[in-house]
N, C-alpha and C positions, 0 to 999 in steps of 0.2 A: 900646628894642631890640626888634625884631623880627624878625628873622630865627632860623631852627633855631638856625645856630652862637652866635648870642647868647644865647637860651635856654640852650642848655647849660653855656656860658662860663659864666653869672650861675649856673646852679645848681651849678657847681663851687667856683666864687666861696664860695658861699656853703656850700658841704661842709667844704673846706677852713676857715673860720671857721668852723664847728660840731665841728671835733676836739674828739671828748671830752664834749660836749654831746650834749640830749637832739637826736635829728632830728624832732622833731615840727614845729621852726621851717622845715625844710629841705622838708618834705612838704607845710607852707601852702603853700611860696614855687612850689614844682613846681605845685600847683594850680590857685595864683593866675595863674602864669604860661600854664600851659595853659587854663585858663577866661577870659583874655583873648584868647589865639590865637585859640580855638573862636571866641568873640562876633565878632571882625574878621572871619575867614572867611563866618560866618553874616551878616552887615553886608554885606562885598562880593558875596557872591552874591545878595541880594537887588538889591543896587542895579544888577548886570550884567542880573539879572531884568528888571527896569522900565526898563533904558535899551535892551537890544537888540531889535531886532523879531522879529515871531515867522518861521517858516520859511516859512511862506505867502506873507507879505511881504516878506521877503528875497530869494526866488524871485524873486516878480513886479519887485521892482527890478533884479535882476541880468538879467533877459528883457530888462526898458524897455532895458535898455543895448547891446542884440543891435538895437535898432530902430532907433536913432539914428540912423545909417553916420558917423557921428563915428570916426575908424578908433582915437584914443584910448579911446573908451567904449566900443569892440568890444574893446580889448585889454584893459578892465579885465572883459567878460564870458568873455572865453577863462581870464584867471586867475582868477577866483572859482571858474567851474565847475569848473575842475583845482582847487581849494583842497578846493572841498566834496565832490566827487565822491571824487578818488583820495588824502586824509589824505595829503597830503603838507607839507613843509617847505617855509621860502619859497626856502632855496639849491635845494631840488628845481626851482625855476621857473626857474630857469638854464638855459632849455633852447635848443638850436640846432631851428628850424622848416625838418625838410625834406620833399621832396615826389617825388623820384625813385626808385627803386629801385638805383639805381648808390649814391645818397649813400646808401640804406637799407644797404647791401652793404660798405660803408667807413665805416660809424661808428668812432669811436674810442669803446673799451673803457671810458673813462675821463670822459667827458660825457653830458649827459642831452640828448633829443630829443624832438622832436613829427614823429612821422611823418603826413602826411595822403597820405591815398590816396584819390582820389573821396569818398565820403561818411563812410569810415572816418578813426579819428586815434586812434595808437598812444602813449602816452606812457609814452615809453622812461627809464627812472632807471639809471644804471650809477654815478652818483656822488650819493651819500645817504649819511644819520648809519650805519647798517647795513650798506652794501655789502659789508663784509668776510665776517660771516656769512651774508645772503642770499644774496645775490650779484643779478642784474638783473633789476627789477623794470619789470615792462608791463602798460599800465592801457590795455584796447580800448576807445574809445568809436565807438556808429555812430548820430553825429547831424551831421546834414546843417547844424544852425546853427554843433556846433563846429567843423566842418571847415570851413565858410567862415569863419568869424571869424578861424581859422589860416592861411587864404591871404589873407586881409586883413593881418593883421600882419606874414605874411608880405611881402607887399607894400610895407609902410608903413616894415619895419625893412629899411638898406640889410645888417647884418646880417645879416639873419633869424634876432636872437635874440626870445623872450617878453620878456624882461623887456630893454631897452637898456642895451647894453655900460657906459654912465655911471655905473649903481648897481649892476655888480654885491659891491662893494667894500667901501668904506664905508657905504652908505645903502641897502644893497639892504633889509632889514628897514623904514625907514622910510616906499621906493618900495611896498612890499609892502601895508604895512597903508594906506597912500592910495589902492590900488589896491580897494583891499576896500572893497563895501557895507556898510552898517550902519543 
């Protein structure tokens, strides 16, 4: 059992069998179970430590991917940098890529967007795990790579969403982390 709610389960589990008894046996059992968590925890971070690359090289592969003109490898450097840059989710990458001011002017309230504008690109969040309390969140970026890689995909998607209408559903999470360097 690993999980919180099994933890607790097992130590209620075991409260309830100690009615009446000393709880001495109840306070190993909370220990043990906690001094196993810790070591797992302490276990996976190392091993995330020694498998991920450092940010230097993660940079530099998600750049090689702007060089390509593969408009695929262009679309996986448009999402990483929105990944790393603006802490977003991956339903955040749901976005519609627009490019006019008429379409900037008729957004719907209720969808997220990439606005590019010559070297500028706006990303617009109106549907996020928080919208209720923030309310719309806009992330400027003013780089001349991501604003083409946007008119790239733009181009590439008949769309013109970031991420293709096929995954945003069932497998957008799966599309998402395939799309990510490592």
């Amino acid at each position: 059992m690993r999980s919180a709610k099994a933890q607790v389960l097992k130590a209620v589990v075991a409260l309830r069998k100690s009615k009446g008894k000393s709880y001495d046996r109840l306070i190993d059992l909370y220990d043990t179970v906690n001094r196993e968590a810790h070591n797992r925890a302490v276990e996976n971070k190392e091993q995330a430590n020694n498998e991920l690359p450092t940010f230097p090289d993660y940079n530099q592969r998600v750049n090689a991917l702007y060089d390509t003109n593969d408009p695929e490898k262009i679309r996986q450097y448009l999402i990483n940098k929105l990944i790393i840059s603006s802490n977003c989710r991956n339903r955040d990458l749901v976005a519609k890529i627009i490019r006019t001011k008429r379409e900037y002017d008729h957004m719907s309230p209720d969808k997220n967007y990439l606005y590019v504008n010559r070297n500028r690109v706006e990303f617009i969040r109106n549907d996020y795990k928080t919208a209720n309390t923030y309310g719309r969140k806009i992330t400027a970026f003013s780089d001349p790579k991501l604003a083409n890689s946007a008119r790239i995909v733009f181009l590439e998607d008949e769309d013109h969403y970031l991420v293709p209408r096929q995954f945003w559903e069932n497998s957008l999470s799966r599309y998402i982390t395939k799309q990510r360097v490592s």
